[in-house]
C-alpha positions in Angstrom: 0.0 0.0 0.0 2.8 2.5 1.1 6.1 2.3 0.9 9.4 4.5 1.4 12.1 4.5 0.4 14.9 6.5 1.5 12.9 9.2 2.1 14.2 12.5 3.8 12.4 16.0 4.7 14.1 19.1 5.3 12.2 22.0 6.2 13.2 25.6 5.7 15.8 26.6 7.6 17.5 23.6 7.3 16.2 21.0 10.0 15.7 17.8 8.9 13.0 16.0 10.8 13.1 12.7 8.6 16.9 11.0 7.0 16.5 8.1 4.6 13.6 6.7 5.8 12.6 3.1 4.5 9.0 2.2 5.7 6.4 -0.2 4.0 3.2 -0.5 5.4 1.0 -3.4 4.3 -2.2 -3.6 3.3 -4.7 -4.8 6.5 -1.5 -4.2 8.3 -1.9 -2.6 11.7 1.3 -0.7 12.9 2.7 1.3 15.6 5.1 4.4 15.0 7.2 5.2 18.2 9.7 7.2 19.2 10.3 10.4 21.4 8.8 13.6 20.9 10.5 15.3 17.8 11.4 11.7 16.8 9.9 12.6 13.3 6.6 10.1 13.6 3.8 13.7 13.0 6.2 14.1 9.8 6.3 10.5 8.8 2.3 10.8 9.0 1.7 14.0 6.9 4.2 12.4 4.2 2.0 8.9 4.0 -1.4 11.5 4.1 0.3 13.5 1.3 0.3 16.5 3.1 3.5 17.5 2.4 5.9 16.5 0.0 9.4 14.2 0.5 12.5 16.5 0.2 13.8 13.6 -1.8 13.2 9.9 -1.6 10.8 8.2 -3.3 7.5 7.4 -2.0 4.9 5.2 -3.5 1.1 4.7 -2.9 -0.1 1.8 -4.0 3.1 0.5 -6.5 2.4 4.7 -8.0 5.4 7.3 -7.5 3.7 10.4 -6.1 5.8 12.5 -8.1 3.0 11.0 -10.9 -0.1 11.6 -9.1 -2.0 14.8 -10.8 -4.0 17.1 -8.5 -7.0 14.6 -8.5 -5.3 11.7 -7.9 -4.0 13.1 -5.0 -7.4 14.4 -3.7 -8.8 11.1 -4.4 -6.3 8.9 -2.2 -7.1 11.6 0.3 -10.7 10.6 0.1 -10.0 7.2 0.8 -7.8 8.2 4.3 -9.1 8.4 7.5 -7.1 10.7 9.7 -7.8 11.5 14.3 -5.2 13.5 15.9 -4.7 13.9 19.8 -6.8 16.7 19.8 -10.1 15.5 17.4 -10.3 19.5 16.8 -14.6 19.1 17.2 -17.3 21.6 16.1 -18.4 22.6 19.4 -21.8 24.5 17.9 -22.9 21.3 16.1 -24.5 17.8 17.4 -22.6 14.5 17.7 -24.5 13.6 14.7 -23.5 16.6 12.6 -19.9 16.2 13.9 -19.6 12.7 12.3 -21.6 13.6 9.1 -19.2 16.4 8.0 -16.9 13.9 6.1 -19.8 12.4 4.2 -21.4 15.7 2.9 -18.3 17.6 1.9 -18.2 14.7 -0.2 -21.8 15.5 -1.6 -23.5 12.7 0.5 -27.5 12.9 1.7 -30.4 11.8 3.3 -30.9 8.8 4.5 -27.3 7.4 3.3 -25.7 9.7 5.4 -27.7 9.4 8.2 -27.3 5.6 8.3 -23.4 5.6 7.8 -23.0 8.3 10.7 -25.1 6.1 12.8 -23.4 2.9 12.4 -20.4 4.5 13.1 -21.5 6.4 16.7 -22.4 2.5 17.1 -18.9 1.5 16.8 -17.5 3.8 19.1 -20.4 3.0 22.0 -21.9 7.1 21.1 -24.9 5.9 19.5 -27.2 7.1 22.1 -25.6 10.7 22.5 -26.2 11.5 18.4 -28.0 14.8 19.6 -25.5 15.8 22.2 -22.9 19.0 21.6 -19.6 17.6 22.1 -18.7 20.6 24.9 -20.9 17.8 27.1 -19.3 14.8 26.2 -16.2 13.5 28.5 -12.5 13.7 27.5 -13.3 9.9 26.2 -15.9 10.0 24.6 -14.4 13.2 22.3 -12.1 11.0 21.5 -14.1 8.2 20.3 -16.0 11.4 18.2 -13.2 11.9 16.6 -12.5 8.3 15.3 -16.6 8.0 14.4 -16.0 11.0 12.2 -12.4 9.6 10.7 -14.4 6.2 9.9 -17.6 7.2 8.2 -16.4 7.2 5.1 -14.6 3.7 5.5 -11.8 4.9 4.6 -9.0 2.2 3.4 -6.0 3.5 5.6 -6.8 4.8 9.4 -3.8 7.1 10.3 -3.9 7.9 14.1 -1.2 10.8 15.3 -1.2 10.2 19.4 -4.9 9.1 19.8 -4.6 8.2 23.5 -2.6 11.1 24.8 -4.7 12.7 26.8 -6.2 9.5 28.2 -5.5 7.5 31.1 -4.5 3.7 31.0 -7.8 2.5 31.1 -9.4 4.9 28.1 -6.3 4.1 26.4 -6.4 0.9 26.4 -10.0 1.1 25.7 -9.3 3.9 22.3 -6.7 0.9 21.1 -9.1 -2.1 21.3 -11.1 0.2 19.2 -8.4 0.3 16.1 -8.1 -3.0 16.5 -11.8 -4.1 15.9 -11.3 -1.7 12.6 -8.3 -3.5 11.5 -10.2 -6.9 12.0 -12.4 -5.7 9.3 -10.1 -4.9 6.9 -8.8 -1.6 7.7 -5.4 -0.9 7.2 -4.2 1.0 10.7 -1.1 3.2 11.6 -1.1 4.9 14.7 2.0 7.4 15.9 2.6 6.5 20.1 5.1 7.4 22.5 3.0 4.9 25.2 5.4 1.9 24.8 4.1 0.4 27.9 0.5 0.5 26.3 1.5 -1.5 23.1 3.9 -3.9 24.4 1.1 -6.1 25.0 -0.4 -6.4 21.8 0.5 -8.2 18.4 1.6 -6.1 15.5 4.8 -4.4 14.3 6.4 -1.5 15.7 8.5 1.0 14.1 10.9 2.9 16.1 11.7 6.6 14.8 15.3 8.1 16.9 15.9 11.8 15.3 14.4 11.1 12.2 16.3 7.8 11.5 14.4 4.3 11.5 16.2 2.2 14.7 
């Protein structure tokens, strides 16, 4: 699905957050990028979201350079991504609901469609029966579970999580995690960016360490 190779990025000013990276993530892979804070993993991210470019390297989606991909090509693999941060960065003025649906009608999704895709999804993540609440109400949690619900309507083919648990204690970690996995059980390829080595250890798929922009 993705693959790196020898991939750097230099940003202006001359730091260089990412040196020679080879990755290759799977498809219906579920992986874990770790590493310190500054370790490169938020850069690694944006580069495999096509966010921002490789300052050389070559990186390929789906056996395609991107240095190929016209402006619709890339807008379309973007469509097929879903992406929750640390902070799910909510609309506070609209509904649960309206939160989840914002994906699907930017996409010129309506009606019933939408409303049965954004409730399956508040199903997954146990918010079913708070569709109607403003997210201001909702605990630290369950904001958090919004934010996947709204990075999963679309079922997207690659679920790319930057720090999802960081604000969370062990046990709404652990619970956030179970969570990915269930999505990668259905065919979801999963790639989640932690520094909580402690919370992973325990569970079955690869980990990539990131030093200072180097792959240990």
């Amino acid at each position: 699905m993705i693959q790196l190779n020898q991939v750097s990025k230099r940003y202006p000013g001359g730091f260089e957050a990412l040196s020679q990276v080879n990755f290759c993530l799977k498809s219906g892979e579920m992986v874990f990028l770790t590493g310190h804070s500054g370790a490169g993993k938020s850069t690694l991210l944006k580069l495999i979201a096509l966010l921002e470019p490789p300052s050389s390297g070559q990186l390929l989606v789906n056996g395609a350079s991107i240095t190929s991909f016209k402006k619709r090509d890339i807008a379309g693999y973007r469509r097929s991504l879903g992406i929750t941060l640390q902070s799910p960065y909510l609309l506070n003025d609209r509904s649960v609901f309206d939160n989840v649906a914002l994906p699907l009608l930017l996409q010129g999704g309506n009606g019933a469609w939408v409303a049965k895709r954004v409730r399956a999804s508040l199903d997954m993540v146990g918010l079913l029966l708070k569709e109607k609440m403003l997210p201001l109400h909702l605990s630290v949690g369950e904001q958090q579970r919004l934010g996947i619900a709204r990075a999963i309507v679309h079922k997207p083919a690659l679920l790319i999580a930057d720090e999802p648990t960081g604000n969370l204690d062990p046990g709404l970690s652990a619970d956030i995690m179970k969570l990915f996995e269930q999505f990668n059980q259905v065919g979801v390829t999963v790639l989640i960016a932690t520094h909580d080595l402690t919370l992973i250890a325990s569970m079955k798929h690869r980990m990539v360490m990131l030093k200072g922009g180097f792959v240990c």
